[in-house]
C-alpha positions as CSV (number, residue, x, y, z in Angstrom):
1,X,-13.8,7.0,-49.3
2,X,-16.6,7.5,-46.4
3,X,-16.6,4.6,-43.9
4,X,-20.1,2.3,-43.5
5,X,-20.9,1.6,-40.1
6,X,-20.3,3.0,-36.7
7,X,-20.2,6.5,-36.1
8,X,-16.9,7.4,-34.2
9,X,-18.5,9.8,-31.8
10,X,-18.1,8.7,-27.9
11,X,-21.5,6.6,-26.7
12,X,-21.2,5.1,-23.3
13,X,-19.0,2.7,-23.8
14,X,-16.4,5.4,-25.3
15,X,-17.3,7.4,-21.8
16,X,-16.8,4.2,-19.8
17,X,-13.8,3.6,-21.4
18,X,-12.7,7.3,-20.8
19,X,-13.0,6.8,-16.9
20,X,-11.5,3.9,-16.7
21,X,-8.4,5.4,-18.4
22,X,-8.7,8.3,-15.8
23,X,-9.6,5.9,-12.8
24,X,-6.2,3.8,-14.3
25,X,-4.3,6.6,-14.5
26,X,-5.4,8.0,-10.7
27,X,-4.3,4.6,-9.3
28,X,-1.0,4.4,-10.6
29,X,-0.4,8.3,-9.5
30,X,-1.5,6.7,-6.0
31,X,0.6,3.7,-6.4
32,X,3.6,6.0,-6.7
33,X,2.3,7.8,-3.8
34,X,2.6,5.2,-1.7
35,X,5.6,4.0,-2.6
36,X,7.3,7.3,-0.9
37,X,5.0,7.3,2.0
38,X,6.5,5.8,5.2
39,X,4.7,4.4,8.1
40,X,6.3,3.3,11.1
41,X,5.8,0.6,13.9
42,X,7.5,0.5,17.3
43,X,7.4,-2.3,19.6
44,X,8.5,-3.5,23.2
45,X,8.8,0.7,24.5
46,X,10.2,1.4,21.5
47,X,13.1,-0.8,21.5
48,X,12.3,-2.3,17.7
49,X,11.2,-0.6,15.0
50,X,10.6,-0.7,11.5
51,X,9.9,1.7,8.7
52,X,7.8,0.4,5.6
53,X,6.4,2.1,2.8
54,X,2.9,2.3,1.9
55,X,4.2,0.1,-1.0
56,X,4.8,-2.5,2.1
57,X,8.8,-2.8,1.3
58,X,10.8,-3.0,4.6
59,X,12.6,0.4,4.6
60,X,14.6,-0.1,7.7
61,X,15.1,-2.2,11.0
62,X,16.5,-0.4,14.5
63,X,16.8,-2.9,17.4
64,X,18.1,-1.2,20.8
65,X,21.0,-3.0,21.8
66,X,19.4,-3.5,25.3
67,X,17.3,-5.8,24.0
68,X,19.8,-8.2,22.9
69,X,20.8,-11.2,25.1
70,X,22.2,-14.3,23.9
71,X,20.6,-16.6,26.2
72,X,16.9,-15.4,25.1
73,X,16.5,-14.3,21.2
74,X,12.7,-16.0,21.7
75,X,12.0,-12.2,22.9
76,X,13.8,-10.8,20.1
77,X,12.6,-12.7,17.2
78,X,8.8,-12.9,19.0
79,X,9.3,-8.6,19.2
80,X,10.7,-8.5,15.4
81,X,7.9,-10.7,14.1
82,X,5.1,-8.0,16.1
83,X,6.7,-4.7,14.4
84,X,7.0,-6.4,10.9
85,X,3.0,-7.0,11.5
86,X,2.5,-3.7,13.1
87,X,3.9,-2.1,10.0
88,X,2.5,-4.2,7.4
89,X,-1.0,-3.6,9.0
90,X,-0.4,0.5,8.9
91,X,0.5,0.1,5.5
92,X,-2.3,-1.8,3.9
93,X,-4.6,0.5,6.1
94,X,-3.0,3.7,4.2
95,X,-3.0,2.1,0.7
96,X,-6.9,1.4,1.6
97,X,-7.4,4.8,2.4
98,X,-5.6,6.2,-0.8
99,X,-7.4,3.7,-2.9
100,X,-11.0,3.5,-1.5
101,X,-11.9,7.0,-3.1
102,X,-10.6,5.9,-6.5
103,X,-12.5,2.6,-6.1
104,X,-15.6,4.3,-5.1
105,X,-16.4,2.1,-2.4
106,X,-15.8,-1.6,-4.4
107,X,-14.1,-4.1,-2.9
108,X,-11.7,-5.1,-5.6
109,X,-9.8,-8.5,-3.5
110,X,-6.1,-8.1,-4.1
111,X,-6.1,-4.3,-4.7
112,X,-4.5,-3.9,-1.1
């Protein structure tokens, strides 16, 4: 029994809806991307530093043991809260610069 009504071939919308699906499926290849990717951020010569993922989850912490004095964890904690910063900043920067082709210059708030 024939169907009345609309045609099933692809109009725009189905062609919209196509590259979204592609544009969905590109982001979440991305997102894994990043999730492996590891930027790092050193502070204070070096004596602190953290690893992050482009995924921003802390990786790892090294503190120098130079650095730590008993009578003055201001520095240490001060230092800590810099590289934690540091790295989050290096990894929203990459996850802009994997996403901003797939977004095709939109600013989407909350994508990274």
């Amino acid at each position: 029994m024939a169907r009345k009504g609309r045609s099933r071939t692809p109009g725009p919308r189905g062609s919209m809806l196509k590259q979204l699906e592609e544009m969905q499926k590109q982001m979440a290849e991305t997102q894994a991307a990043l999730e492996e990717e590891i930027v790092t951020a050193s502070v204070g010569g070096g004596v602190i530093t953290v690893e992050m993922t482009g995924a921003q989850e802390v990786r790892s912490v090294t503190i120098k043991p130079e650095i730590l004095d008993p009578e003055d964890v201001e520095i240490l904690q001060d230092m800590l809260v810099a590289a934690f910063n540091e790295a989050l900043q290096k990894a929203q920067k990459l996850a802009a610069d994997k996403f901003g082709p797939l977004a095709g210059g939109i600013d989407i708030p909350g994508l990274f």
